[in-house]
C-alpha positions in Angstrom: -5.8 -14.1 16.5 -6.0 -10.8 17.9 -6.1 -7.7 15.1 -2.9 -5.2 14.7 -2.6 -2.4 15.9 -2.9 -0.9 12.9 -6.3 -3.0 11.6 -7.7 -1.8 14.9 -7.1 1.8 14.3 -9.2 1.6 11.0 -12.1 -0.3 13.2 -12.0 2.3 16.0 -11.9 5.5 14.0 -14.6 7.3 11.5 -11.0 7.4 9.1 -7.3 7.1 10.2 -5.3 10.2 10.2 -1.8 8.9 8.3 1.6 10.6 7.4 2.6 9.6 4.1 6.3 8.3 3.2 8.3 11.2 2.2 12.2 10.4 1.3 14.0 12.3 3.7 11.6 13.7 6.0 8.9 11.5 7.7 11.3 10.1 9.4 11.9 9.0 13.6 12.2 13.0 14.8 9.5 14.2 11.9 6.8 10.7 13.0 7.4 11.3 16.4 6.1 15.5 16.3 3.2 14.8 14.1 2.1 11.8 16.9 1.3 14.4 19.4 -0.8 16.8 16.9 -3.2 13.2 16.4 -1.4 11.9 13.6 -2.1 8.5 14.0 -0.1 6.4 11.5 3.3 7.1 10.3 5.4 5.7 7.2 8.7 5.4 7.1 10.3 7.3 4.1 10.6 4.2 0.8 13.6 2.3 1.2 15.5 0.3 -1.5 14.8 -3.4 -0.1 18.3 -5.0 -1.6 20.2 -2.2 -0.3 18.3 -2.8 3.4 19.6 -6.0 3.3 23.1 -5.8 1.9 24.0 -2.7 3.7 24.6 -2.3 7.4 24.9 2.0 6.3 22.2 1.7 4.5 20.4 0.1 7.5 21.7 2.6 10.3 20.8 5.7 7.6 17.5 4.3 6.6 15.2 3.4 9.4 15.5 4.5 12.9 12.4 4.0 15.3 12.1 3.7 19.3 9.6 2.7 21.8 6.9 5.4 21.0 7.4 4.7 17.0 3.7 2.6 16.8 1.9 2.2 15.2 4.4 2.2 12.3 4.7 1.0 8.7 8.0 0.8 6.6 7.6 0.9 3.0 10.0 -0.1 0.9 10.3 -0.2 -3.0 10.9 -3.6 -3.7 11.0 -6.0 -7.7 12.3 -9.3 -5.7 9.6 -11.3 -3.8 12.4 -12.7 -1.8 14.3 -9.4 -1.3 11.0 -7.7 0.0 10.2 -11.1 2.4 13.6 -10.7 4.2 13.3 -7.0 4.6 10.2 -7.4 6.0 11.2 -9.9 8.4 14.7 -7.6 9.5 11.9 -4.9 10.9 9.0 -6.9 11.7 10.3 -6.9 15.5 10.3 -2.9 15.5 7.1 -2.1 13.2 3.8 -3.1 12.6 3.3 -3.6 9.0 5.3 -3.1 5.3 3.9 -1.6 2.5 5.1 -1.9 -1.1 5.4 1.2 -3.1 3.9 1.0 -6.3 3.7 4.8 -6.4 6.7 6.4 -7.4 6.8 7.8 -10.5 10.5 8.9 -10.8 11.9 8.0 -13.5 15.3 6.5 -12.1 12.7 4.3 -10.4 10.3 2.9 -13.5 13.8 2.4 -15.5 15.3 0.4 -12.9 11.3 -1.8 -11.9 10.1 -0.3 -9.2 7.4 2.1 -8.2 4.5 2.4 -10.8 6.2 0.1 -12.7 5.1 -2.3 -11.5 1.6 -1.4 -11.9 2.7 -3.1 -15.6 3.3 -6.4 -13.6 -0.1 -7.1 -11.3 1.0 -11.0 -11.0 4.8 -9.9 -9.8 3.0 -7.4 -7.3 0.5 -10.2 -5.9 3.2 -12.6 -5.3 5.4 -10.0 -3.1 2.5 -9.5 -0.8 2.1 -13.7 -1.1 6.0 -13.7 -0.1 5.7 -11.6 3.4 2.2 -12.9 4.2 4.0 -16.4 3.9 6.7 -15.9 5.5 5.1 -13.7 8.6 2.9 -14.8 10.7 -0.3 -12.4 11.5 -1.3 -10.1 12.9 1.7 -8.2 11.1 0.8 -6.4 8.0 1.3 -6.2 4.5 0.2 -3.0 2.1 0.2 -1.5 -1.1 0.5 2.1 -1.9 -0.3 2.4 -5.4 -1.1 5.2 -8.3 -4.6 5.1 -10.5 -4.1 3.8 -13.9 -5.6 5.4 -17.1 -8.1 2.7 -17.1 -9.5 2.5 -13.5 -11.1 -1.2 -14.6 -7.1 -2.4 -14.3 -6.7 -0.4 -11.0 -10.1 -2.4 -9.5 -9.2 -5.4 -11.0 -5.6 -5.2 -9.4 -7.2 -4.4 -5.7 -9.3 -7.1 -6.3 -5.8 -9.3 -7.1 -4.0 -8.3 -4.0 -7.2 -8.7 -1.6 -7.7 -12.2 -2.5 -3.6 -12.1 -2.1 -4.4 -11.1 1.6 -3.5 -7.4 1.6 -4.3 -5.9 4.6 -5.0 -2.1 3.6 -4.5 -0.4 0.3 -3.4 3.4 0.0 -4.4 4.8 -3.2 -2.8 8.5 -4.7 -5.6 9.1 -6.9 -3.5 10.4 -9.8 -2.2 8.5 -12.7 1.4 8.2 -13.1 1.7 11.0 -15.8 -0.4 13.2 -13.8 1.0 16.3 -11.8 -1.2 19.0 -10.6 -4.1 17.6 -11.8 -6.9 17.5 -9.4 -7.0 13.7 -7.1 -10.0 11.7 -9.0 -12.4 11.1 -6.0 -14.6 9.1 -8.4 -11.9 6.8 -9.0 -11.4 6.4 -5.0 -15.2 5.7 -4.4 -15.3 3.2 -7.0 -12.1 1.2 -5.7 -13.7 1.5 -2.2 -17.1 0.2 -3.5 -15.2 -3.0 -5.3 -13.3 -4.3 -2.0 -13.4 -5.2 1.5 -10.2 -4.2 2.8 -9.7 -1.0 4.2 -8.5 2.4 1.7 -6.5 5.2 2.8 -6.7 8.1 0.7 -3.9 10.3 -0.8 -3.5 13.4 -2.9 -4.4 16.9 -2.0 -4.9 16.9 1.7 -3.6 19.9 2.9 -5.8 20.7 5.9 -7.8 18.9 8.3 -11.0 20.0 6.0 -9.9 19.0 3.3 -9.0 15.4 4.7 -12.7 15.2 6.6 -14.0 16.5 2.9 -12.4 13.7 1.2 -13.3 11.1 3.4 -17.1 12.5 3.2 -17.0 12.0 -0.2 -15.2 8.7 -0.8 -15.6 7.3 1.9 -12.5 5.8 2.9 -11.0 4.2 5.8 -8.3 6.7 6.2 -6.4 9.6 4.6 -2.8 10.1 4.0 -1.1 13.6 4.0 2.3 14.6 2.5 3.0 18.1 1.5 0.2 19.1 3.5 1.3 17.5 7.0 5.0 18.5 5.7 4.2 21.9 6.1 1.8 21.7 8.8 2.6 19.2 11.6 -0.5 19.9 13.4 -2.8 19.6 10.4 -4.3 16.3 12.0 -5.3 18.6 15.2 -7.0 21.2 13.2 -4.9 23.9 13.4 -4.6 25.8 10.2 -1.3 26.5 10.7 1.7 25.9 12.5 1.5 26.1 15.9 4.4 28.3 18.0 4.1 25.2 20.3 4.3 23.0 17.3 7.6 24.5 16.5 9.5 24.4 20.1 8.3 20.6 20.2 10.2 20.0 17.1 13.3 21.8 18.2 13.3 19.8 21.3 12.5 16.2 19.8 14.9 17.1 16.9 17.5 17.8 19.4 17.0 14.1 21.7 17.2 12.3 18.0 20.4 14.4 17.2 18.9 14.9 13.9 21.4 16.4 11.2 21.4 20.3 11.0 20.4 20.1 7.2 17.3 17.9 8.0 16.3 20.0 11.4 16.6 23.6 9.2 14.4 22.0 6.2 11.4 20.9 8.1 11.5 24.5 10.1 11.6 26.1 6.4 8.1 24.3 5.6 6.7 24.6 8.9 7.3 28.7 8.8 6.1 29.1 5.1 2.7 30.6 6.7 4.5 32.2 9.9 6.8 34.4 9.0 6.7 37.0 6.4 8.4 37.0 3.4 11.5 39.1 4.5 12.2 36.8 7.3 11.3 33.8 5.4 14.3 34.7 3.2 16.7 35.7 5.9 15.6 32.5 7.9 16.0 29.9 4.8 19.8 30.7 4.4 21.3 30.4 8.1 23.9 28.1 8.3 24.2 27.2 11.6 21.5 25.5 15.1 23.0 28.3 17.0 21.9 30.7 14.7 18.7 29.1 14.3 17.6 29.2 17.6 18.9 32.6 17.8 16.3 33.5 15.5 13.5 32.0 16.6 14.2 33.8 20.4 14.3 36.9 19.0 11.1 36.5 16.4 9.5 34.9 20.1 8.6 31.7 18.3 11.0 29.5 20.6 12.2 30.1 23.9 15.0 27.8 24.5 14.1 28.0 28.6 10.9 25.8 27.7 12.6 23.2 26.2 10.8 19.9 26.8 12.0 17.1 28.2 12.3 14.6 25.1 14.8 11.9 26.3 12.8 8.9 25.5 12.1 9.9 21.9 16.0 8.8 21.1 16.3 5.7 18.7 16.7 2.4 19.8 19.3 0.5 18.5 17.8 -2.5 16.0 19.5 -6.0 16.2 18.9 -7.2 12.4 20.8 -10.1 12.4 23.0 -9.7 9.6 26.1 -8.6 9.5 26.6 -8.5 5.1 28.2 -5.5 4.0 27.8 -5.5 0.7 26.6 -2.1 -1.0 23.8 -3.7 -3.1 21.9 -1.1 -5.0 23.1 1.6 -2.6 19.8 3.8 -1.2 22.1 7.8 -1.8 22.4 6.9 -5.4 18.2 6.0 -6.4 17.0 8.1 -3.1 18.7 11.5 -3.9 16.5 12.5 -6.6 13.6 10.7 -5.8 10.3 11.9 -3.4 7.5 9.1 -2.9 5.0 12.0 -3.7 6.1 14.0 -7.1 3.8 17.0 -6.1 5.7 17.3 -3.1 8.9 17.1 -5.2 7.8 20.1 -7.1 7.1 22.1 -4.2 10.1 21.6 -2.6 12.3 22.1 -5.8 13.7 25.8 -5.1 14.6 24.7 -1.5 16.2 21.4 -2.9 18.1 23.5 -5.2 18.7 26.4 -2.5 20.6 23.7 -0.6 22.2 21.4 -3.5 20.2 18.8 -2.8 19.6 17.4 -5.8 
């Protein structure tokens, strides 16, 4: 059996460069700009698995992917072995892999089972990953992005668990779930790589190219994941320190071919001008209300110039044939998803422009 595309990304590279789930924003228009700047493994944002399959609204506002979408993993936060089996089996035809967050630490999502609370439950988390690998044939794969725990024996032991499970790759965000700002324990990530045989990807902290080559030099990982860092920084994978003026106009013209929602469109242009502009023009940029006045900014600042618009046709969805036609609510994604953010740093940085916009 021939390897995935995503196991042969890990045996071709010194580390894999990976954009971590982010609710709300890694998603088709945000994974398809951070492709070209050598990004070279995308997450979909965690979705509620019972909702994914109740819901066609939850499926149409959830994932969206085309052609150029690959390698690509969908996570999903998931407490059913049989829930998280048929989800994975609805995208298995447009992705290459599902990963099982084990990472959140919300607390909407540890009171309702899922996340790092399930880090509690190592048995229940070994026999969703027995579920999919059962019930998908390889080479498709099946992760686990998971938190340290305060005793890293129980964090080894638990890798250990879900290799012999037949995990493909594990990401690890070397924080515990109480832990914040705390610097990412690299000790803890050397350790975990030294105990198994599957490959790690790295998260927590990576908010430069450096600092992702630094981290790998010192854990030695398989890959490294970045969130806030890639968030604000598309081209961070490319080694540019900032974001790029070309950076920009690419995501005004993908973001236009996905017809992604104003709201969405102004946000990621808010992170990706943090280090552009100054802080007057920050300001006056943040609050504009409209893509018309957007754009007029960015002409007159010269960042974009809408005559050198790309040509970005084939980066629209593709419409996904699921099979199902239930219509059923479930446990419906806008009511969990609206607070949450699959990184909690990230969740912090972003609160003053989450409340800026009501978000929350």
């Amino acid at each position: 059996m021939s390897d995935s595309p995503v196991m042969q990304l890990f045996k071709e590279n010194d580390f894999v460069k990976v954009c971590a789930p982010m609710v709300r924003y890694s998603k088709l228009a945000f994974r398809s700009l951070v492709r070209l700047y050598n990004c070279q493994l995308c997450f979909t944002p965690m979705i509620l698995a019972d909702s994914f399959i109740q819901s066609s609204k939850a499926r149409n506002n959830e994932f969206t992917t085309n052609k150029g979408d690959r390698p690509l993993i969908v996570q999903f936060a998931a407490k059913d072995p049989s829930d998280f089996a048929t989800a994975a089996e609805m995208v298995a035809s447009y992705s290459d892999g599902v990963d099982l967050n084990c990472g959140c630490p919300q607390r909407w999502a540890i009171n309702e089972g899922y996340g790092v609370d399930l880090l509690r439950k190592p048995h229940l988390i070994r026999d969703l990953v027995l579920q999919v690998k059962n019930r998908i044939p390889g080479p498709y794969t099946v992760s686990v992005k998971l938190r340290i725990m305060e005793d890293l024996r129980k964090s080894i032991e638990l890798c250990r668990t879900l290799e012999n499970a037949g995990v493909s790759f594990l990401t690890v965000h070397a924080r515990t779930p109480t832990q914040r700002y705390e610097p990412v324990n690299e000790d803890a990530l050397r350790e975990i790589k030294n105990s198994i045989r599957v490959p790690l990807i790295a998260n927590g902290d990576v908010k430069s190219f450096s600092a992702a080559k630094l981290l790998q030099e010192k854990t030695y990982c398989d890959g490294v994941m970045a969130a806030r860092g890639i968030l604000t920084n598309p081209a961070l994978f490319a080694g540019h320190c900032v974001t790029p003026l070309a950076c920009i106009q690419d995501w005004v013209t993908i973001s236009t071919a996905t017809a992604t929602p104003f709201q969405c469109f102004h946000h990621h242009l808010v992170f990706m001008l943090e280090k552009v502009l100054a802080k007057p023009e920050r300001l006056a940029f943040n609050i504009i209300k409209t893509k018309e006045l957007v754009l007029d900014f960015l002409a007159d600042y010269g960042i974009v110039c809408q005559n050198d618009m790309k040509e970005y046709s084939g980066y629209s969805a593709v419409e996904c044939d699921y099979g199902n036609n239930s219509e059923s609510q479930g446990s419906f994604f806008k009511e969990k998803l609206g607070s949450c953010c699959a990184d909690v740093q990230m969740e912090d940085y972003l609160e003053d422009v989450c409340h800026l916009y009501n978000m929350k």
